[in-house]
C-alpha positions in Angstrom: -1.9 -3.2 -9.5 0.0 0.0 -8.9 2.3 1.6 -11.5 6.1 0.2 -11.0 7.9 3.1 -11.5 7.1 6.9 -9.9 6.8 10.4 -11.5 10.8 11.8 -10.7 12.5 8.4 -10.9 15.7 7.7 -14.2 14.8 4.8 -16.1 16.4 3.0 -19.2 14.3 3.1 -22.2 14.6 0.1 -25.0 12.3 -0.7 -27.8 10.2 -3.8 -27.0 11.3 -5.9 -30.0 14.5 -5.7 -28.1 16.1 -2.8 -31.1 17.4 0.3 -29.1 16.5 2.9 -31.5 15.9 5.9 -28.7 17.6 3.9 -25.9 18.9 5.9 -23.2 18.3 7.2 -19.7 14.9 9.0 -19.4 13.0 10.7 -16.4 9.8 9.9 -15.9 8.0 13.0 -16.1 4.2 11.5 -15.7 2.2 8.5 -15.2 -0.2 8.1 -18.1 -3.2 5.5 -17.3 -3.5 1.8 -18.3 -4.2 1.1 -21.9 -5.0 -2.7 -23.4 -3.7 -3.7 -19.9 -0.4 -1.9 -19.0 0.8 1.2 -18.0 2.2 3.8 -19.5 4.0 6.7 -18.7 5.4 10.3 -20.5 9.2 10.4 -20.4 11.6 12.6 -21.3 15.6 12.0 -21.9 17.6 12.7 -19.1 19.4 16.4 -20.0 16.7 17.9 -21.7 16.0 16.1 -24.7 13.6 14.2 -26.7 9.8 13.2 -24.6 7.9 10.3 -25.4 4.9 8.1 -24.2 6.4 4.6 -23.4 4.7 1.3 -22.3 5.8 0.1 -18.6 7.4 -3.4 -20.1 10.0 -1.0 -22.5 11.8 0.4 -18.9 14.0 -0.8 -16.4 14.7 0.6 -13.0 18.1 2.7 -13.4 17.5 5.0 -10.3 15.3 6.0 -7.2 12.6 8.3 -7.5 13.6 12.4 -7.1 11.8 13.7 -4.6 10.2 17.5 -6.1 12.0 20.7 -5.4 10.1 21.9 -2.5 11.2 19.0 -0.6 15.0 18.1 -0.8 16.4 20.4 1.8 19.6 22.0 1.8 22.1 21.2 4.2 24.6 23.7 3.7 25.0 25.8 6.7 23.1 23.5 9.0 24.3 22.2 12.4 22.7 20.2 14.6 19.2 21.3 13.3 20.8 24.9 14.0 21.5 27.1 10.8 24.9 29.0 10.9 26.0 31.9 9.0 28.8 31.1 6.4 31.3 34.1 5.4 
């Protein structure tokens, strides 16, 4: 069984015993392997903050995966697949 959530994507973080201490919005920043049965994954809060390892049942989904840099793409100035100078 894959991992649920991908490298790029927001997620919620809550502490499993159902306390929020640390709860927030976090980016996952890597997938970690499976230890004593579950994933986990390195995570860091969104707007630059505080980075932690997590276990995969202490997320929920709060966003789709961001795709890297090199491949969003940048419409500004585009036109029918034709770029346009914009003075």
């Amino acid at each position: 069984m894959p991992h649920k959530f991908a490298a790029g994507q927001t997620v919620e973080y809550f502490a499993a015993d159902g306390r929020f201490g640390g709860a927030g919005l976090y980016t996952i920043i890597r997938l970690l392997p499976e230890d004593a049965g579950e994933y986990q994954y390195h995570v860091q809060r969104t707007g630059g903050g505080a980075q932690r390892c997590v276990r995969e049942a202490q997320l929920r989904s709060a966003g789709p995966p961001i795709p890297p840099a090199s491949q969003q793409s940048d419409r500004a100035g585009h036109v029918g697949g034709l770029s346009r100078r914009i003075r």
